[in-house]
TORKOLDO-540305 format. One line per field, with one value per residue (C-alpha): x, y, z; chain; residue number from 0. Coordinates in steps of 0.02 Angstrom, whole numbers, m for minus. Layout:
TORKOLDO-540305
u <- c(X,...);
v <- c(Y,...);
w <- c(Z,...);
cadena <- c(A,...);
num <- c(NUM,...);
//
This chain:
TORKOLDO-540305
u <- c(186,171,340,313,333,361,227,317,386,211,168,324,293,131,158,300,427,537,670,721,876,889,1059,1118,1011,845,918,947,752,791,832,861,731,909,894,1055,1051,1141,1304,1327,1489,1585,1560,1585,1755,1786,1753,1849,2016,2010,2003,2175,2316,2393,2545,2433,2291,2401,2394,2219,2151,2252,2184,2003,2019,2074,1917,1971,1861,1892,2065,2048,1940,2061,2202,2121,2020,2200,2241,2103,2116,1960,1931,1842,1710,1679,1631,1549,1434,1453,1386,1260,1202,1192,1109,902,852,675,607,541,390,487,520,346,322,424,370,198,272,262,397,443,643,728,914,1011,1192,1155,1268,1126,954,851,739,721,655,514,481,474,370,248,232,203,349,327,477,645,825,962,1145,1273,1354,1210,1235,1059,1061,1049,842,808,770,653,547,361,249,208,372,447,629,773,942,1094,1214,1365,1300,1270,1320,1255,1423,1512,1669,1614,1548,1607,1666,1870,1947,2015,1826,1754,1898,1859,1665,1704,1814,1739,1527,1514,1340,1274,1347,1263,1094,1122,1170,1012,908,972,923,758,683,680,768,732,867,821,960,1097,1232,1311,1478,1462,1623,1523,1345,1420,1529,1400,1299,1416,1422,1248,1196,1335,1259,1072,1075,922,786,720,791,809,768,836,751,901,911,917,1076,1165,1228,1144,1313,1343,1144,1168,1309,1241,1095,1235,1332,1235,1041,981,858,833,662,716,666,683,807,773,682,771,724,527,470,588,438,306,369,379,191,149,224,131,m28,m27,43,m113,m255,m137,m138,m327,m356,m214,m285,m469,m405,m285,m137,m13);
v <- c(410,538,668,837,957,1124,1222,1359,1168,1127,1291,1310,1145,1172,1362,1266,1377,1208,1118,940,872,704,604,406,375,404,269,151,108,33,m130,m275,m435,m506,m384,m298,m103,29,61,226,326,239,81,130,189,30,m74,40,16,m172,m137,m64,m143,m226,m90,33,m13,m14,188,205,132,232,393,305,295,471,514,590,503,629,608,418,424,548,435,259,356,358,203,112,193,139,1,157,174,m16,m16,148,23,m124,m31,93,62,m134,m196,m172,m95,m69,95,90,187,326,370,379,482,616,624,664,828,894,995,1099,1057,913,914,741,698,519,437,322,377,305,419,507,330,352,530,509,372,450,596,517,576,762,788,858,818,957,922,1049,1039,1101,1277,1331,1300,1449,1469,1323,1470,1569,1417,1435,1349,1207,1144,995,978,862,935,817,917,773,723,559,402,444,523,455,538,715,655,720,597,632,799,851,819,945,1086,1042,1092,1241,1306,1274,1260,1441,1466,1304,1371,1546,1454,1344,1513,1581,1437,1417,1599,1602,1424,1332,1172,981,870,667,552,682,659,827,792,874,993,1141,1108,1142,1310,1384,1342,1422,1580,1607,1579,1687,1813,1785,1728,1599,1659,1576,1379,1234,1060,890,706,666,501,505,423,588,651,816,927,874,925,1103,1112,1108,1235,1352,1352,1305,1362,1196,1142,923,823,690,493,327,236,61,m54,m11,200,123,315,407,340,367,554,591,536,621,776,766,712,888,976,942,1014,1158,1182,1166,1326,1415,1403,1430,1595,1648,1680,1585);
w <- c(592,475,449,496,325,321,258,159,49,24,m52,m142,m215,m255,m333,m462,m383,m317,m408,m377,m346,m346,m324,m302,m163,m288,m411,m269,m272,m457,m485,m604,m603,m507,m378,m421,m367,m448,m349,m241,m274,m151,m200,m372,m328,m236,m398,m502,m388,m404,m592,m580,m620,m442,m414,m417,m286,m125,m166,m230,m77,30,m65,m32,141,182,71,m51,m201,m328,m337,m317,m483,m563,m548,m585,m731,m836,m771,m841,m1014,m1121,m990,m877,m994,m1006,m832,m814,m946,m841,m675,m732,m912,m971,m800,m853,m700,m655,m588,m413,m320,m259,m439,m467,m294,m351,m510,m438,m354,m531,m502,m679,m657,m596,m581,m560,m528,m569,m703,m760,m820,m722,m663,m821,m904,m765,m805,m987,m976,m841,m953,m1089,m1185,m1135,m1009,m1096,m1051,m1061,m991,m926,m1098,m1191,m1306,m1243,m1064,m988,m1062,m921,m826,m935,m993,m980,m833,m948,m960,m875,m881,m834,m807,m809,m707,m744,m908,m940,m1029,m1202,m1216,m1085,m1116,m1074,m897,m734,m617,m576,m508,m669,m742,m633,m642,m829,m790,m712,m853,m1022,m937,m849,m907,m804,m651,m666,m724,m544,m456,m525,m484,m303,m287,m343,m299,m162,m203,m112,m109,m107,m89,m115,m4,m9,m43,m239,m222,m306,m250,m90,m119,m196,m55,31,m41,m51,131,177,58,84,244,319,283,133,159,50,115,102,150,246,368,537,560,529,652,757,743,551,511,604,523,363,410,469,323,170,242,215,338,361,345,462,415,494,347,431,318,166,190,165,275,139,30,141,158,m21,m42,107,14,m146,m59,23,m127,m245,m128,m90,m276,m319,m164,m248,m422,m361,m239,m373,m260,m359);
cadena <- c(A,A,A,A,A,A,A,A,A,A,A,A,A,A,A,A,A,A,A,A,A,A,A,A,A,A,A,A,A,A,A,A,A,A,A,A,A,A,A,A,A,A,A,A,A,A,A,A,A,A,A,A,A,A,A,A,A,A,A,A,A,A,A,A,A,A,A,A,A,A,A,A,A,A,A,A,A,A,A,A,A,A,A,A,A,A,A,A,A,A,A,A,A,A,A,A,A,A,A,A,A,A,A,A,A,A,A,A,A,A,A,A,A,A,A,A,A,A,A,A,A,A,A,A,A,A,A,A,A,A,A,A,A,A,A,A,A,A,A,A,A,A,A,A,A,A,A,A,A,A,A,A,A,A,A,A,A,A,A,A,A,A,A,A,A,A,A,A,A,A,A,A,A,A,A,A,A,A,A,A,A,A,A,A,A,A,A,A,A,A,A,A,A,A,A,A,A,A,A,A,A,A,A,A,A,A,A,A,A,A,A,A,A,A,A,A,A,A,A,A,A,A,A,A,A,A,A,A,A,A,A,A,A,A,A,A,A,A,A,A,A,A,A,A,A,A,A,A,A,A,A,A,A,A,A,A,A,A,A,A,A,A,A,A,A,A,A,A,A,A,A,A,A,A,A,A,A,A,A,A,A,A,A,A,A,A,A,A,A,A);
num <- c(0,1,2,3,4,5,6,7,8,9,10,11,12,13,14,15,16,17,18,19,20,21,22,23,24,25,26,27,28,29,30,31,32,33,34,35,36,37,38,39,40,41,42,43,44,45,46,47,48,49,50,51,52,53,54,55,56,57,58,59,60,61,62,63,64,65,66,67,68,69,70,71,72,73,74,75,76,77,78,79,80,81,82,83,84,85,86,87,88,89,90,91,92,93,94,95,96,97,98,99,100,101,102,103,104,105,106,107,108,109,110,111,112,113,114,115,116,117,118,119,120,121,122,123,124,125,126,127,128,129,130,131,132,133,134,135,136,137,138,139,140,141,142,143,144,145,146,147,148,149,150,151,152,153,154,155,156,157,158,159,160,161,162,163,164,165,166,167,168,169,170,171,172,173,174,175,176,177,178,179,180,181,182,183,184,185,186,187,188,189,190,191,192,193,194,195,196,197,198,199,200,201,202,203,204,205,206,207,208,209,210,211,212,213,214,215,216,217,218,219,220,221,222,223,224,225,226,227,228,229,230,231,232,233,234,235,236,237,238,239,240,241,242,243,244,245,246,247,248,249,250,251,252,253,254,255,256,257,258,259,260,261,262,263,264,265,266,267,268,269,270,271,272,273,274,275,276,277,278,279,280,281,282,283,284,285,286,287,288,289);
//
């Protein structure tokens, strides 16, 4: 059965004026020939306490429980010394994982930025090779970052909004990583700002738990109020009072999907998207109302 998508997504979509954001739960459609996945942050930070040395974990996993991953990674992170980087490898870069359809889905929305949280590169592979070469990649760290904004309609870009493991020591992962973002990197948070307050962004497999995705959020549907949403491909195994809580307070309105079957309709719905972006796009181009 088909999702129901909100029309004012379709146009944005179609008029370029959307940015994707994709997180973990986009490179969980990769895998290896094995059929190893890449892990999500939790389980990462499960398999980074047992890397600890023994005294340690009884604490770790009592910071783990309460939830409180950042400072789980923060600690274990000095722990681990240049063992942290060996398994950031281990997990996200030496496994040759295969892109998956809904790569290929979302690539198809043609969207002219994509941001990622994602640790590996994953997606990016897809988009580079799906555009033949013609997609860019910028990071958070980069000294030209804030033209991401002005760029001209024919550009397609990739923004790595924790970096990556090309240089795997300047990624943000820990507590201390992202008060060190926040510092030194204020020009990526006023491109995001400006971003947020100009495009309507869709979030696939994001969990929302991204300390400053979610202030600035904040601050901006407090400002702005509602009328002008973002959206997110959310399951429907959250819960009703968590998802009006998070149109309330960050103006981020849920596409609902069955996740049984390994998410299978989070596919479907992304190909239903782009299947009603492109006609949407040839009446805009032939009525000129861009």
């Amino acid at each position: 059965m088909p999702i129901e998508l909100p029309q004012k997504l379709i146009e944005d979509v179609a008029r370029r004026r959307c940015v994707l954001y994709v997180g973990a739960g986009v490179s969980r459609w990769a895998k290896t020939q094995a059929g190893k996945r890449p892990p999500l942050w939790p389980e990462f930070v499960d398999k980074v306490v047992q890397r600890c040395p023994e005294s340690a974990r009884a604490e770790l996993r009592r910071i783990r429980k309460a939830g409180d991953l950042l400072t789980c990674l923060d600690i274990a992170k000095v722990l681990l010394k240049e063992d942290w980087h060996r398994l950031l490898e281990e997990e996200y870069s030496h496994p040759q994982f295969q892109i998956g359809e809904l790569h290929g889905e979302l690539f198809r929305l043609d969207t002219p930025i994509t941001i990622t949280t994602n640790v590996d590169k994953i997606y990016e592979k897809a988009a580079i090779k799906l555009s033949e070469q013609s997609v860019k990649s910028k990071t958070f760290s980069d000294s030209d970052i804030s033209t991401v904004a002005r760029l001209d309609h024919k550009a397609r870009i990739i923004l790595r909004a924790h970096g990556s493991l090309d240089n795997a020591y300047s990624m943000i992962f820990t507590r201390q990583d992202y008060a060190t973002l926040r510092k030194k990197h204020d020009d990526f948070y006023k491109l995001l700002q400006a971003l947020l307050m100009t495009h309507t962004f869709l979030f696939v497999g994001v969990s929302m738990t991204d300390p400053d995705l979610v202030l600035m959020l904040e601050n901006l549907a407090g400002e702005f109020g509602f009328s002008n949403p973002h959206y997110a491909l959310i399951p429907r195994d959250n819960s009703p009072e968590t998802l009006a809580s998070w149109e309330r307070n960050y103006s981020l309105r849920p596409i609902l999907y069955n996740p049984k079957n390994d998410h299978a309709e989070l596919l479907a719905a992304v190909s239903q998207l782009a299947d009603a972006v492109a006609p949407t796009r040839e009446d805009m181009q032939l009525t000129g109302l861009w």
